[in-house]
C-alpha positions in Angstrom: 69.3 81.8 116.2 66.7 79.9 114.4 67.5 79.7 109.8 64.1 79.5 108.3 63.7 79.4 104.7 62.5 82.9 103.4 61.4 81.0 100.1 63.6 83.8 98.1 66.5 81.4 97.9 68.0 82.9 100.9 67.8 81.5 104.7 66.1 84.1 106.9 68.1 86.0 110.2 71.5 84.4 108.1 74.0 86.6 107.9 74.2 85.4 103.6 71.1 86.7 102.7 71.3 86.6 99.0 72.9 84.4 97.0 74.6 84.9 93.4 74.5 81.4 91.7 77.2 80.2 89.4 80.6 82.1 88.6 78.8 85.5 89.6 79.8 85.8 93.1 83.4 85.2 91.9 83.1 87.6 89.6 82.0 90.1 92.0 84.7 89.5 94.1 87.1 89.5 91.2 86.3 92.8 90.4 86.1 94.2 93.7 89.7 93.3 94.5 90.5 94.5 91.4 89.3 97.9 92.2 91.1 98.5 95.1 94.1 97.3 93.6 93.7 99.6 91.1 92.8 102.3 94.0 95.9 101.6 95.9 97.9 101.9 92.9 96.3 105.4 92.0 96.8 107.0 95.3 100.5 105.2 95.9 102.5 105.4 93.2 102.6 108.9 92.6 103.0 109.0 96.2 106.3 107.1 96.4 107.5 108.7 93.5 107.2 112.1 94.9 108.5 110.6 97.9 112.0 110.0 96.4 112.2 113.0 95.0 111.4 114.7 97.9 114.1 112.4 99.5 116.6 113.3 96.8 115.6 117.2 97.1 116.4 116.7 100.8 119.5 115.1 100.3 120.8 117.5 97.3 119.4 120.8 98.9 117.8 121.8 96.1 114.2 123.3 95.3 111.5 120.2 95.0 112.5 119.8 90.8 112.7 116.0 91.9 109.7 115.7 94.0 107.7 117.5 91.0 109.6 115.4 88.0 109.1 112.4 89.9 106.1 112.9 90.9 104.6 113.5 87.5 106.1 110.6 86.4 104.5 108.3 88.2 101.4 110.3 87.1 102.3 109.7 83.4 103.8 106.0 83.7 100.8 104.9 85.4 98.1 106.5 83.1 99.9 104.9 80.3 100.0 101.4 81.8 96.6 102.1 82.7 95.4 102.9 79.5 97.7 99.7 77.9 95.7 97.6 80.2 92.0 98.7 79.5 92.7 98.3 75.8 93.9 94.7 76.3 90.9 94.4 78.3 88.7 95.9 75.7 89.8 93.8 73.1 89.7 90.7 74.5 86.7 91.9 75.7 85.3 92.3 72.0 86.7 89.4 70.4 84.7 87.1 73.2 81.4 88.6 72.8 78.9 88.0 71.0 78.8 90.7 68.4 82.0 89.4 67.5 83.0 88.0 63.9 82.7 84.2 63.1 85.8 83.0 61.0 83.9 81.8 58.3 82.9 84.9 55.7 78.7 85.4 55.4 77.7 83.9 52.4 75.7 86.2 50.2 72.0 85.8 49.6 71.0 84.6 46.4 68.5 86.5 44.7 66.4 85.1 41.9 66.3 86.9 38.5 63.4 89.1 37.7 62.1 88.5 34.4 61.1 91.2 32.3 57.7 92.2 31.6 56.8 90.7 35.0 55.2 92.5 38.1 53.7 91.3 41.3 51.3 93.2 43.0 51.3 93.4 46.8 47.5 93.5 47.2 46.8 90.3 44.7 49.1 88.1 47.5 46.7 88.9 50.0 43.5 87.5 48.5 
């Protein structure tokens, strides 16, 4: 297999065609995993909970009350830690932007006093 430079910063008939410079492909990667953890965590937990009650239900003889209540939550615990988690993220998020407050208070602009009897006309500026 011959690598020839494609002159797009990539190597052509390479299997990395495009490259993300700096922190970015970490990033990326970061937040890929993140999202299936997050995935896994959606689709399990509620799962496992259930799957206790179910096990208790079994065990008791009893209609599925603990495979519901167990069940839901999971549901509820995890949309709250959930929800705990994106507002960490949110504000940490806000406080390192840009947009962000400095510590230091503005300082006001000073305006000159306007003496009376005075007027400035617009048009007289532009001559």
């Amino acid at each position: 297999m011959e690598l020839r430079d494609n002159g797009a910063g990539g190597v052509r008939n390479s299997p990395v065609r495009f490259f993300i410079k700096g922190d970015g492909l970490r990033e990326t990667y970061n937040g890929y995993g993140e999202g299936l953890t997050l995935a896994f965590e959606i689709a399990l937990v509620p799962t496992i909970f259930g799957a206790i009650g179910f096990g208790i239900d079994s065990w008791l003889g009893i209609l599925p009350a603990f495979t519901i209540i167990l069940a839901l939550l999971g549901i509820v615990g995890l949309s709250i830690r959930l929800f705990c988690d994106y507002a960490t993220r949110m504000k940490t998020h806000d406080a390192e932007g840009a947009w962000a407050r400095s510590a230091q208070p503005a300082t006001p602009i000073q305006v000159p006093p306007v003496e009376r009897g005075v007027s400035i006309r617009m048009d007289a500026a532009r001559d």
